[in-house]
N, C-alpha and C positions, 0 to 999 in steps of 0.2 A: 442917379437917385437910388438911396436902399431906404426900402420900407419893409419891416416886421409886419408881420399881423397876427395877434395873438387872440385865441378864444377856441372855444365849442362844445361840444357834448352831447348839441342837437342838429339839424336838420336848419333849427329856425337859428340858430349864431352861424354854422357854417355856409350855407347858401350865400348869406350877403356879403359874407367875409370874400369868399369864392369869387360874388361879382362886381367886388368893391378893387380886387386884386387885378380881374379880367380888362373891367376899365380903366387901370392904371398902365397895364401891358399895351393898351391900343393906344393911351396919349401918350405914352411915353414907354416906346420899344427897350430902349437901352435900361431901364431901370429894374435894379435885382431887387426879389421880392423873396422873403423869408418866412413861412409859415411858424407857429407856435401854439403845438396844442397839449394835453392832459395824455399820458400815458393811457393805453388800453381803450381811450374816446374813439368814439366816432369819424374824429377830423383825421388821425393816423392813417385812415385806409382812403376816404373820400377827397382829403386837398391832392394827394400825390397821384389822384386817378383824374383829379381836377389838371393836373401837371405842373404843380408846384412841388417846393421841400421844403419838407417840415422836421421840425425837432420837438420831441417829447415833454414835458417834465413829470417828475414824481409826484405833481398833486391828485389829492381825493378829495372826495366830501366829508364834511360828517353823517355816519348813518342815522335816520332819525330812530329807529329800535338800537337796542342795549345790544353793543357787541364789542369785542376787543379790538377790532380792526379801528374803533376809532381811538385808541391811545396810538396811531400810528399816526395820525394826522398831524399835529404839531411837526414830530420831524421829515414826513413829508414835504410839510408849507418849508420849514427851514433850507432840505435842500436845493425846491424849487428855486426858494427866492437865490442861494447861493449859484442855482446852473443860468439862471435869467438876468443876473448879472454877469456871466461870465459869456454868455450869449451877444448881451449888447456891444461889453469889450471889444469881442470876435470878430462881430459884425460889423458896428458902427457905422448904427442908420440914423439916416436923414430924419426919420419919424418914427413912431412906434404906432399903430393902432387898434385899440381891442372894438371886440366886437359882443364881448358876457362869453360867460363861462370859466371855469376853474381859473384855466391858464394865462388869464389876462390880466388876472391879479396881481402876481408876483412881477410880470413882463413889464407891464406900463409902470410897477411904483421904479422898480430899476431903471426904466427910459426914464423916468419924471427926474429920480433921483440923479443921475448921469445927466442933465441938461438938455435931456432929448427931448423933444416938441411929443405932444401926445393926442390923440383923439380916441374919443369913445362912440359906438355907432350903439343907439339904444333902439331893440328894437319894439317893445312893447311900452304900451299905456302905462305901467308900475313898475319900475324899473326894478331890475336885482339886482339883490345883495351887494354884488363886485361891482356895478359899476355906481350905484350908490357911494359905496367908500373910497372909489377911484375919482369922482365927480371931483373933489375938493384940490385934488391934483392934475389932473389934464389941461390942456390950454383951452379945449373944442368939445363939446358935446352935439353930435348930430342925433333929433329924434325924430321919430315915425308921429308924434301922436302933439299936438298942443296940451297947453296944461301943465307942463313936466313941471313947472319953476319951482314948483311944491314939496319937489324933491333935488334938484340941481341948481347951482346958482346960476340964475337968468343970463347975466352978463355972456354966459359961456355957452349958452344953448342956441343953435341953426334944426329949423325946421326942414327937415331934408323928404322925409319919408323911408321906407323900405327899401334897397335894392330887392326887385326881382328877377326871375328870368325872362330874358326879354321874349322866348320864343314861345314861353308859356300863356303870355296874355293878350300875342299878337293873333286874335281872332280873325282880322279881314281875310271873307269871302270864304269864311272855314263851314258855314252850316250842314251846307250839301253834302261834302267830304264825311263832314264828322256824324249825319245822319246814314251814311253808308256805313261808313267804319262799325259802328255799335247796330247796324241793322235794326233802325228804329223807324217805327212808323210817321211817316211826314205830319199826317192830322191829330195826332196826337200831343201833348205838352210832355217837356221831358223833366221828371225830378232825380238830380243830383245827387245821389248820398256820399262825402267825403270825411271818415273817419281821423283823418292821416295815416303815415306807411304804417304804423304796428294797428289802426282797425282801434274803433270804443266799442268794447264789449255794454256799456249801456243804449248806446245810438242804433247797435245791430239787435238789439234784441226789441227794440222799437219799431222799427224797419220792418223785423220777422213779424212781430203782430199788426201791423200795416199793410203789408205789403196788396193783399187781396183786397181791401177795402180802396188802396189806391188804384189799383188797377180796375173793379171797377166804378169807379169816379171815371174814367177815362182818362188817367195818366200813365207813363210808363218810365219806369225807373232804372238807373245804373245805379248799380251798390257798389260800392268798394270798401269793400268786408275786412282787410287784414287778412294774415295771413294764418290766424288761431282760429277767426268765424265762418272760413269760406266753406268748410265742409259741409256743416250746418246750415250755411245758408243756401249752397247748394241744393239738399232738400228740400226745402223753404219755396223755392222758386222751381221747383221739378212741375209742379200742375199749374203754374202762371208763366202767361203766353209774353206778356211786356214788363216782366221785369226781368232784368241780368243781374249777378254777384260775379263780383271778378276780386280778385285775391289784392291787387294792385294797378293803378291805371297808370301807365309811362306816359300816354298820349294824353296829358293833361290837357291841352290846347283844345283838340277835338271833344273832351268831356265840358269846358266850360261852352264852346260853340255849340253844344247837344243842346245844354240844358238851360230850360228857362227860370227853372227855381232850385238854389241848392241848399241844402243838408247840411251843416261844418262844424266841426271843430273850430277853436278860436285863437286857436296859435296865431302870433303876431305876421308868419309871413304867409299863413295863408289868406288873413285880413286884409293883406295888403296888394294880392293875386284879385282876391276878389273885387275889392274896390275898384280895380283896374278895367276888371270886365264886365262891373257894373251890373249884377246878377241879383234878385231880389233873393235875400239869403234869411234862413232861421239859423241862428248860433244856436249851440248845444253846447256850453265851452265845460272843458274837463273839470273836474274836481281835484285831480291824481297833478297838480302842481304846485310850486310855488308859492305861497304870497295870495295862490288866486285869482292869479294873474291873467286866464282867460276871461272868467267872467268880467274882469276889468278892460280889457280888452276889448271885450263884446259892447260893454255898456258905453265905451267911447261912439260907437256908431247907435243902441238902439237910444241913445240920448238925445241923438240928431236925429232921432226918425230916419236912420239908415239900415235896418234890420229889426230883425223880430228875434227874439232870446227864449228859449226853454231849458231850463234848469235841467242838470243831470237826472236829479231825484225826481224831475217830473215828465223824463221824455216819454216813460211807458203809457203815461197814462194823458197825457197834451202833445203828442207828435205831431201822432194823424189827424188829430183836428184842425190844427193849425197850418199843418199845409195844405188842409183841403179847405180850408177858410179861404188862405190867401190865393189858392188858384184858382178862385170863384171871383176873385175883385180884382179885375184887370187895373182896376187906376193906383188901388195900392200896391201892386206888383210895380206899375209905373214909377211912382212916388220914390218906392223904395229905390230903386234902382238908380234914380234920379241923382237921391241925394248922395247914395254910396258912392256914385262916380264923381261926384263934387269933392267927396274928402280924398279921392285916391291922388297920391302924388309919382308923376312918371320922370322918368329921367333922373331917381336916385340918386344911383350909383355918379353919375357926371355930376350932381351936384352937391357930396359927400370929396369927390374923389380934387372937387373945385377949392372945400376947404382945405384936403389935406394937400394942396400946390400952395396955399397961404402960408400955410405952417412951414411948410419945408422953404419957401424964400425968406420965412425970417429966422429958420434956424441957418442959413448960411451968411445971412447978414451979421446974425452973430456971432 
């Protein structure tokens, strides 16, 4: 079996691509897997450390300020879609599947065009751009979120969920562990702050004027500042006894076992981490994207009464009340938690990886 897998840019396309790849290598050892990402991206340094190979193309974006780099885009797009068919030729795979971002544009209209079977893995509430215009061509849309029909044709849409990492939201019997680890005090409740890896410089500066009022309320916090706010926040926490700032948490496993209420960002796979572990969570979802696509995100869960939402422009001034509201009401910490584990979907990647065994027995049928 050869399967392509084209996308990234971020954290949140490259992750599931990763463990949508990972689960294909376990059901099926023999099958060659070919990566396809954007030049200068992200997925260049992270698939081939994942221990795949990957090929480049010359796509960019459009800048949204006024600069000449964007009269380079057109031929850009031109040569991509020219290496992405000479890609497929090359290779000649079984399937193609993107996952968003630049380079799954050009990759999947070439598989579509060439005959090749195609799936798109969407992984947020509002979908982008590329896989909007790719919908009307693939055979398979797998999504994280109900609802989509609104923007994809229904016929074509499998509710799948998120791939995540599976060792990240495998909590059993981690409390103890992960209360050593972060040397946190047993009687106390643990508040979570998760920026993601580059840090929200609005959430940290929320935090900074929190922090002492939380602690004392009688909570104790892990920050995870980025690595622009740690110094600063270092400060910050220099005369507070329970809270930490750490630049980056690897051990994400042991921070969701720590904490009984978290902080977040509203990026699609952090949404779907959470759900998983079932954590009474405030979204804080960025402004600095797409479409707005966090906040939509976030509203798929605070709609079902699965979280609590505070707007970028109001975290400074509704943070700290609101996690000191909800750490005061045990049953809606309950509630919440309740429902979030109701929408999380486990076993993804197997059942993404189910459709795309469909596809490929009927492109050899044909």
């Amino acid at each position: 079996m050869r399967v392509i897998i084209s996308g990234g840019g971020t954290g949140g396309h490259i992750f599931p691509a990763v463990a949508i790849a990972k689960t294909i290598q376990q059901q099926h050892p023999d099958a060659v897997i070919l990566f396809v990402g954007a030049l200068g991206k992200m997925e260049m340094e992270k698939v081939p450390a994942a221990g795949f190979e990957i090929i480049g193309l010359p796509i960019v974006g459009i800048q949204r300020r006024l600069t000449w780099k964007n009269l380079l885009v057109p031929f850009k797009l031109l040569a991509s879609m020219w290496k992405a068919r000479q890609i497929i030729k090359s290779f000649k795979p079984d399937i193609a599947i993107g996952v968003g971002g630049y380079a799954s544009g050009p990759l999947l209209r070439a598989a579509a065009s060439a005959g090749v079977r195609t799936l798109i893995q969407e992984q947020n509430s509002y979908p982008g751009i590329t896989n909007r215009i790719l919908s009307k061509k693939v055979n398979t849309i797998c999504v994280a979120y109900p609802g989509l029909e609104k923007y994809f044709p229904a016929e074509k849409i499998v509710l799948t969920g998120n791939p995540v990492r599976p060792e990240v939201v495998d909590l059993q019997g981690k409390r103890d562990k992960a209360t050593q680890f972060f040397n946190l005090d047993s009687n106390r409740k643990t508040l979570l702050i998760i920026g993601g890896s580059l840090g929200a410089r609005t959430i940290n500066q929320a935090v900074e004027a929190s922090a002492a009022r939380w602690e004392e309320s009688g909570l104790q916090v892990i920050w995870q500042t980025g690595k622009g706010y740690i110094d600063q926040a270092k400060k910050c926490t220099q005369t507070l006894v329970h809270v930490q700032a750490q630049e980056f948490i690897k051990e994400m496993d042991y921070a969701y076992a720590a904490a009984d209420i978290v902080v977040s960002r509203a990026g699609a796979m952090s949404i779907s981490e959470l759900c998983l572990v079932g954590k009474p969570v405030v979204f804080v979802p960025s402004p600095n994207v797409s479409e707005d696509h966090q906040t939509k995100n976030a509203m798929a869960l605070v709609s079902r009464d699965a979280a609590l939402l505070v707007r970028d422009a109001d975290a400074s001034s509704q943070l700290c009340d609101t996690v000191l509201k909800l750490v005061s009401d045990e049953s809606r910490m309950q509630a919440l938690s309740v429902a979030s584990k109701a929408m999380a979907h486990d076993s993804a990647a197997e059942r993404i990886v189910e459709e795309v065994m469909k596809l490929v027995l009927l492109h050899r049928v044909a």
